[in-house]
C-alpha positions as CSV (number, residue, x, y, z in Angstrom):
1,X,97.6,113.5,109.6
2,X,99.5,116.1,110.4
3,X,96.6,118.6,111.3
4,X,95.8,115.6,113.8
5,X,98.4,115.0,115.4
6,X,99.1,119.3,116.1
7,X,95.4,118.9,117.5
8,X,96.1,116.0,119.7
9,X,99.3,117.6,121.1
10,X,97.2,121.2,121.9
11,X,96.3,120.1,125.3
12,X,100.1,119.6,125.6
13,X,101.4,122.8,123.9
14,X,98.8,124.4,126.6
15,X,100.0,122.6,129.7
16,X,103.3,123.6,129.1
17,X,102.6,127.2,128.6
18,X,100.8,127.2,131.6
19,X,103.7,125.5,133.5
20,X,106.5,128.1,132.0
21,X,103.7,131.0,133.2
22,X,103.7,129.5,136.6
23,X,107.5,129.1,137.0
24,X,108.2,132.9,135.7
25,X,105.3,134.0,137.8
26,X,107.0,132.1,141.1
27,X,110.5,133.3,139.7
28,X,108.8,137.2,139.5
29,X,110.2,137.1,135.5
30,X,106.7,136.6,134.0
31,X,107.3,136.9,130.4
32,X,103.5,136.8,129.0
33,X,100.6,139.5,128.4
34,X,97.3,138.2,127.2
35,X,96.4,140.3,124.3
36,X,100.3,139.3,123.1
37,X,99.9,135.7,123.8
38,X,96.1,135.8,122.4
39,X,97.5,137.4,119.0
40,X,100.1,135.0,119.1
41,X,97.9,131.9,119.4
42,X,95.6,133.4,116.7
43,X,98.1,132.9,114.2
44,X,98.4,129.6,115.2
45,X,95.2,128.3,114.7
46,X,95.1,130.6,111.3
47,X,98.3,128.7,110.2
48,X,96.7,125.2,110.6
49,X,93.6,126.2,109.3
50,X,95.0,127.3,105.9
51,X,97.7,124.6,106.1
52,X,94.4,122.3,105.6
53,X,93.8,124.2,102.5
54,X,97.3,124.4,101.5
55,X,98.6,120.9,101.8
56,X,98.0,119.6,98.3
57,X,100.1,122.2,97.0
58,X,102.8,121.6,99.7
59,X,102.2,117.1,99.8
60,X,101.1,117.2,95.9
61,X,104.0,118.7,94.1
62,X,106.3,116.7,96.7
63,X,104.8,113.6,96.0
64,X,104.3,114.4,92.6
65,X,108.1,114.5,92.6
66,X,108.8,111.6,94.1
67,X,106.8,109.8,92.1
68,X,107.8,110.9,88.7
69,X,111.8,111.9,88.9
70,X,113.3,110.8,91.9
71,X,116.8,109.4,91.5
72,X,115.5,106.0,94.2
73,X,112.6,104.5,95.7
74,X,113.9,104.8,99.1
75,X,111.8,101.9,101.4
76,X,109.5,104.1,104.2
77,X,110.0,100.8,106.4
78,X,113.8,101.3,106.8
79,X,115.3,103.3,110.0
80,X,118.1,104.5,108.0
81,X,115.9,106.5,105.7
82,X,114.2,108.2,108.7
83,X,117.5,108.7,110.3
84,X,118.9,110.3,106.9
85,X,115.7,111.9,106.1
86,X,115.5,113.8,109.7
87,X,119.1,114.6,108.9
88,X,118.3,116.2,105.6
89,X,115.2,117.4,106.6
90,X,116.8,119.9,109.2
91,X,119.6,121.1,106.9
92,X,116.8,122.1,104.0
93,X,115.3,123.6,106.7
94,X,117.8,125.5,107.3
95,X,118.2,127.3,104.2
96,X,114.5,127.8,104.3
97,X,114.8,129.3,107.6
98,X,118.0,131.7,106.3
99,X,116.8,132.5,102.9
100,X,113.3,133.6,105.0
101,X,115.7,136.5,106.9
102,X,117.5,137.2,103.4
103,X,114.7,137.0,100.7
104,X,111.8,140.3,101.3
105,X,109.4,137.8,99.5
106,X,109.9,135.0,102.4
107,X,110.4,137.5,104.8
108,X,107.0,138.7,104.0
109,X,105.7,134.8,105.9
110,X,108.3,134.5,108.0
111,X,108.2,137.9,109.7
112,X,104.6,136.3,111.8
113,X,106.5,133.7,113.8
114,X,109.2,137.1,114.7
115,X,106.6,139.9,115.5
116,X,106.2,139.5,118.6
117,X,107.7,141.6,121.3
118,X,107.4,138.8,124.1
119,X,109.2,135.4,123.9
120,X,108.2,132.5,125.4
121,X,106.3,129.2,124.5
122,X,103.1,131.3,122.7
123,X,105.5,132.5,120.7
124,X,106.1,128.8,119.4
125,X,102.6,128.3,118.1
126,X,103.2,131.9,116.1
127,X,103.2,131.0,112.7
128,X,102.5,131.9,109.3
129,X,99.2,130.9,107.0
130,X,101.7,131.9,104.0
131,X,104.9,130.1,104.2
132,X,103.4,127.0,102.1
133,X,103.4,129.4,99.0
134,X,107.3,129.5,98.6
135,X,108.4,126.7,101.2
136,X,107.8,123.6,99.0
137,X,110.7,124.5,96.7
138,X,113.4,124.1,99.5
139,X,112.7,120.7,100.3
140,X,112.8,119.6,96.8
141,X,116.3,118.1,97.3
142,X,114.4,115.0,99.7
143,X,111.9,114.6,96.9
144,X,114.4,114.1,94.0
145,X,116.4,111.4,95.9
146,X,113.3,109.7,96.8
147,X,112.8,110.0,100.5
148,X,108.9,108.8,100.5
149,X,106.0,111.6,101.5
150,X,105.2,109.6,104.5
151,X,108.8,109.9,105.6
152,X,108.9,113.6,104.3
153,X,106.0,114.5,106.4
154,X,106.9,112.4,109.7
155,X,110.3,114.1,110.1
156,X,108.9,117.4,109.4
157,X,106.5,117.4,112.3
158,X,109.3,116.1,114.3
159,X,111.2,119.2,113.2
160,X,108.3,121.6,114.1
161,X,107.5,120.0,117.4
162,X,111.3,119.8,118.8
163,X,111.3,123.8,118.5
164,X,108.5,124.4,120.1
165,X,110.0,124.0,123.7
166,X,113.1,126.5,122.7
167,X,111.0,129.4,122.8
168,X,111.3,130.1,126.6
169,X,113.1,132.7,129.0
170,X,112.9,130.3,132.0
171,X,115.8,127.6,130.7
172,X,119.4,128.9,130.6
173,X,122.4,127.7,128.8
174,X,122.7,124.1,128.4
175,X,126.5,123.8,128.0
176,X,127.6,121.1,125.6
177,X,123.8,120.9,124.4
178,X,123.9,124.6,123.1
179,X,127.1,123.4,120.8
180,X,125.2,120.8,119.3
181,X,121.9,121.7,119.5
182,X,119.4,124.7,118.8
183,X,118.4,125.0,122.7
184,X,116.6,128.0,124.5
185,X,119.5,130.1,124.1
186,X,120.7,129.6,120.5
187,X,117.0,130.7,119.4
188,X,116.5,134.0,121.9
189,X,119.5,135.0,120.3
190,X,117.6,134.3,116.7
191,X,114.8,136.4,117.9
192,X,116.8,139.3,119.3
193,X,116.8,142.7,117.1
194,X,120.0,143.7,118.5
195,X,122.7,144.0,115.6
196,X,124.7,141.2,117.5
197,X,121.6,138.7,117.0
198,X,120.1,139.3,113.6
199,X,119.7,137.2,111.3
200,X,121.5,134.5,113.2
201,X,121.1,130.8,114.7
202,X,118.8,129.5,111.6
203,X,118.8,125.7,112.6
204,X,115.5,123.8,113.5
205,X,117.0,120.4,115.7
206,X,121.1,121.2,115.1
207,X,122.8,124.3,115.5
208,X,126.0,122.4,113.7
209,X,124.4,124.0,110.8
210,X,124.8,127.6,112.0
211,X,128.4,126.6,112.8
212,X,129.2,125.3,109.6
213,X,128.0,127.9,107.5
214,X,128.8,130.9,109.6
215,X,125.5,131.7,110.9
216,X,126.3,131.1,114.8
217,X,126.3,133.3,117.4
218,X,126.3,132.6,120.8
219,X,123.3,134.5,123.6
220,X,125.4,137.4,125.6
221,X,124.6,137.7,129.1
222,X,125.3,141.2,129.0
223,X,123.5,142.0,125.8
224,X,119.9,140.4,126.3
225,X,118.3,140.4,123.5
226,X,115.1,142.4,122.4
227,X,112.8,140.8,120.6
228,X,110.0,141.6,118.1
229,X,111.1,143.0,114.5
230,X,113.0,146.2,113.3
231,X,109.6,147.7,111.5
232,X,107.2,146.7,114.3
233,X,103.5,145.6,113.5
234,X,101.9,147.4,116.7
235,X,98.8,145.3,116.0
236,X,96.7,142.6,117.9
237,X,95.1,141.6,114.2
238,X,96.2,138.5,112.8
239,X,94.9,139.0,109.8
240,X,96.9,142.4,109.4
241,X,99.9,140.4,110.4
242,X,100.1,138.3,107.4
243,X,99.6,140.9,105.6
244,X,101.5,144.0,106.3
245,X,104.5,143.1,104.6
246,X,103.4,141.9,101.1
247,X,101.1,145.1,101.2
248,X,104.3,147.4,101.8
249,X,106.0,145.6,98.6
250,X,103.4,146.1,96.6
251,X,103.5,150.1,97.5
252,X,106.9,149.9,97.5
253,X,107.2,148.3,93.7
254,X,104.2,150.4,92.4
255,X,106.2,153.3,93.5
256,X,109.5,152.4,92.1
257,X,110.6,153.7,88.6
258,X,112.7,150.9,87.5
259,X,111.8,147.4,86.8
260,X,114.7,146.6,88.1
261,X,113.8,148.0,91.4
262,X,110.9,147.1,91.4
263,X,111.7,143.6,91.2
264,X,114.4,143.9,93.8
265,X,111.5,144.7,96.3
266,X,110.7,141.0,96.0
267,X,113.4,139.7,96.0
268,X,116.3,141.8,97.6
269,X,117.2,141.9,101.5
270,X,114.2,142.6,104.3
271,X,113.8,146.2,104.3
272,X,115.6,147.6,101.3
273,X,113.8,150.5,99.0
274,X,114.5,152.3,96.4
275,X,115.9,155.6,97.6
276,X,113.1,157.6,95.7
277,X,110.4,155.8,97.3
278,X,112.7,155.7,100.8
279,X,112.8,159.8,100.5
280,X,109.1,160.2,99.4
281,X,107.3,157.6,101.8
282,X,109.9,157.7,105.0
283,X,109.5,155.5,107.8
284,X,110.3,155.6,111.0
285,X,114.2,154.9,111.9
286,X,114.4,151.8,114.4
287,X,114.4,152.6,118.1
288,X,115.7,149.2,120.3
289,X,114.5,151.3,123.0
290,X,110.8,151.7,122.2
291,X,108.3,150.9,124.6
292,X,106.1,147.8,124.0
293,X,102.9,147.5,121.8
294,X,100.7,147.4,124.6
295,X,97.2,149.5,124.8
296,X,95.5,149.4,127.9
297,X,92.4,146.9,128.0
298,X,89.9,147.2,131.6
299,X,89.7,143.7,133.3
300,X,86.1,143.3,132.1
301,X,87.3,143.3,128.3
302,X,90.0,141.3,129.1
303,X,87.8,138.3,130.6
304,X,85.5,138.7,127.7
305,X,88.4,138.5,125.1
306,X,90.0,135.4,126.9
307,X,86.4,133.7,127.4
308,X,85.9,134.3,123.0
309,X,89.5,133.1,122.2
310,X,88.5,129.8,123.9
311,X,85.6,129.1,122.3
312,X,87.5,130.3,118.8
313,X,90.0,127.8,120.2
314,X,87.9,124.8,120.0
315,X,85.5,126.0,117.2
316,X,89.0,125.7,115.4
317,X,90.3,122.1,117.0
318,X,86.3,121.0,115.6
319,X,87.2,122.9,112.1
320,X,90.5,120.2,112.1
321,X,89.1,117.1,113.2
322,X,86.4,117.1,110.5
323,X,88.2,119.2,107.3
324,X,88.1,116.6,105.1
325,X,84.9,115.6,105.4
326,X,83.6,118.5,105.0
327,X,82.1,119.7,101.4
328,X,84.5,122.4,100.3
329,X,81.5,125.0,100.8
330,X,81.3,124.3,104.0
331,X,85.0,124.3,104.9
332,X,85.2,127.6,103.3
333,X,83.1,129.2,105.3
334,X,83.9,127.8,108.3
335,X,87.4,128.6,108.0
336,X,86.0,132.5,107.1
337,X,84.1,132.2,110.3
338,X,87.3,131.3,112.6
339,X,89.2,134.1,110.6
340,X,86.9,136.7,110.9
341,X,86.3,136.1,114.6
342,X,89.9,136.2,115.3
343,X,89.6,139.5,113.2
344,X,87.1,141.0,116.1
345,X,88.8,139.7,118.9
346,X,92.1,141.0,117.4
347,X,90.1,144.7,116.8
348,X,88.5,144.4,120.5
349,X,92.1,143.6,122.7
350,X,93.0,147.4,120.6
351,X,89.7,148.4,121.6
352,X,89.0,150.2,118.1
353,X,85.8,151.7,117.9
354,X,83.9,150.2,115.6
355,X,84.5,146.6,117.0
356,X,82.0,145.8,119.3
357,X,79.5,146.8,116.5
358,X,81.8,143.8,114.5
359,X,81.3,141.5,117.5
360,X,77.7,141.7,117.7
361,X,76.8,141.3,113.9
362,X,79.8,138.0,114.3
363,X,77.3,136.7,117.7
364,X,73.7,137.5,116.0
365,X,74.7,136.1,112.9
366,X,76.4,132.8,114.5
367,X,73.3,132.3,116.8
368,X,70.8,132.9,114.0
369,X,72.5,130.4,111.9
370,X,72.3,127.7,114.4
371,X,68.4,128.2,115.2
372,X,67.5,128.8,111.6
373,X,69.9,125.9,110.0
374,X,70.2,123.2,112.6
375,X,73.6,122.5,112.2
376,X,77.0,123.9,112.7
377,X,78.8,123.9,109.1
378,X,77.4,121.0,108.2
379,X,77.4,119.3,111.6
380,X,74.2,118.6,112.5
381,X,72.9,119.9,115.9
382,X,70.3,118.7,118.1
383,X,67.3,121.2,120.0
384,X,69.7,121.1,123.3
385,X,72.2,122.0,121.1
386,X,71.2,124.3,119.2
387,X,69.4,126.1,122.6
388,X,73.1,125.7,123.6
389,X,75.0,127.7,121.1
390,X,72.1,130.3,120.7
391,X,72.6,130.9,124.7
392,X,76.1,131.0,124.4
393,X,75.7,133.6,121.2
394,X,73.1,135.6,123.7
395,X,75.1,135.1,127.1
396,X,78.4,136.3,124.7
397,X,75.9,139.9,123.3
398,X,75.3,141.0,126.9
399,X,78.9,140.3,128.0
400,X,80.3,142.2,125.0
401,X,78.0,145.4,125.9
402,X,78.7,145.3,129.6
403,X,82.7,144.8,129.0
404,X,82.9,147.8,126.1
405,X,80.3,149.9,126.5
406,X,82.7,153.3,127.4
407,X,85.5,153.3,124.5
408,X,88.8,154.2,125.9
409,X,89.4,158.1,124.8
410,X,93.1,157.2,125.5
411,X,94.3,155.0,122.9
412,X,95.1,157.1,119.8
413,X,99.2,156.6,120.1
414,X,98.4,152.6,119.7
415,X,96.6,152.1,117.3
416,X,98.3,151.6,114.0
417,X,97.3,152.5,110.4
418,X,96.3,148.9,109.3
């Protein structure tokens, strides 16, 4: 249901965006660049698409819960419980949210939604595929006294879709509202790197929460903030950016001596390393001043990119709308297929060499599989249709070569070593 209703609301999310893009370009404070908002977008659609996959283990145990030891069989009728359960909902969220800056093993999921060096409402839909692993436990607290899963799940996508409209540059402060509320400026301020900011303003709907439990800080007109993360990903792949942080545990661990350390990796502070591995693999100290992750990308490859993320786009709104009645074969791959495509496109806004070579195999092997099958994972496809999606496959090969045919030869400081 949930999945649904994020799909419904996509023509929404994308009205918006373009509205915020047209006020900052009118207002000459344009906060958006394609590839960032692409990549950011990406991890959108990868979060709901393993959400679908993931929702047993979040819904199941929660149920399970709720079913087995809950203290009362709160009624899901009752307007009380939704008010209550909204209520509680926020403030488990809350500890989520600040154990996610405080915990390297939550960081590790958490760290998507802050990677990027841009803030406005693409930023929003920047989310994790990982979070469901760990986030379950926190909201434990609703299931024991008994607040039914259609209640748990209906105030949770209230939650999510109430902060989607605080990640913009173009609304200032909100007097009394900023005191009571998380608002535009109580969550740049979350974002921001500056040591002012961090790890501030966890609250989802309230900000009370903050100001209860000494988390506030209030957005300094004379200290914007910067935004992106202290070890920056300098990388269009989504794939990479859910990654990159468990990966550098596990080196990180496999490198320590201790177990003790080696089990603080997981689950001591964001960023802290045992001082033999610190001295024999260094890292770069943080610079607040850096210049953006931003490789250059002709207009021709940018069209071509944008044109792909579209059709990813509704390839994954299709994926959502018919996920459960899909055989799990079929879902699989079809979630491989959205994955690996945002892979390519990821690889192509860097313009890494070996891409395009990616892209075609991706566009022979998607038109093939139409001709040659009929259907579209399981979706079966009419002759127009199928003529349809092999032109588009063709139509997309020719595009490709024209758009990246001459590799950029200036491109080696941006690309990282993912």
């Amino acid at each position: 249901m949930q999945e649904k209703i994020i799909t419904l609301a996509t023509p929404v999310f994308f009205l918006l965006i373009f509205i915020e893009w047209l006020v900052g370009r009118l207002r000459r404070r344009d906060t958006y660049r394609v590839n960032d908002a692409i990549n950011s977008i990406s991890l959108g659609i990868l979060s709901q698409v393993s959400g679908a996959f993931l929702l047993l283990l979040r819904v199941g145990i929660y149920g399970w819960v709720v079913q087995r030891i809950a203290l009362f069989a709160l009624p899901a009728d009752s307007l009380w419980v939704w008010a209550a359960g909204l209520l509680l909902y926020d403030l488990c969220y809350y500890w989520l949210h600040r154990m996610g800056h405080q915990v390297n093993l939550l960081w590790a999921a958490h760290v998507v939604h802050h990677q990027s060096e841009d803030y406005n409402l693409s930023t929003a839909l920047r989310q994790t595929s990982t979070g469901a692993l760990f986030g379950w436990i926190f909201y434990l607290p609703m299931a024991l006294l008994g607040f039914p899963v259609e209640v748990f799940l209906g105030v949770g996508l209230i939650d999510l879709l109430y902060q989607f409209w605080v990640h913009t540059q173009q609304i200032g402060k909100l007097g009394w509202f900023d005191r009571v509320f998380v608002s535009p400026s109580n969550h740049r301020a979350h974002h921001g790197v500056n040591d002012i900011y961090l790890d501030k303003n966890y609250g989802g709907i309230l900000i009370l929460w903050d100001r209860l439990f000494g988390s506030f800080v209030e957005e300094h007109d004379e200290e914007p903030p910067v935004y992106g993360t202290r070890g920056p990903l300098r990388s269009w792949n989504p794939l990479w950016a859910n990654v990159e942080v468990y990966l550098t545990m596990w080196r990180d661990a496999r490198h320590a001596r201790r177990w003790r350390d080696k089990l603080k990796v997981w689950l001591g502070p964001p960023g802290w390393r045992p001082a033999e591995v610190a001295a024999a693999f260094p890292k770069p100290a943080f610079d607040i001043g850096r210049p953006l992750y931003d490789p250059p990308l002709p207009t021709a490859g940018r069209w071509y990119c944008g044109l792909q993320f579209v059709l990813a786009l509704a390839a994954a709104s299709h994926f959502l709308a018919i996920f459960h009645a899909l055989p799990a074969a079929a879902s699989l791959l079809y979630a491989l297929w959205l994955a690996l495509s945002l892979w390519t496109l990821g690889g192509l806004l860097e313009q890494r060499p070996r891409y395009p070579l990616f892209e075609s195999l991706r566009l022979a092997v998607s038109g093939a599989g139409v001709l040659l099958g009929g259907n579209w994972f399981g979706t079966a496809l009419g002759a127009g249709a199928q003529t349809v999606f092999a032109a588009i496959a063709a139509v997309s090969l020719a595009a490709l070569w024209l758009s990246f045919r001459q590799p950029s030869t200036s491109l080696h400081g941006y690309l990282s070593d993912q």
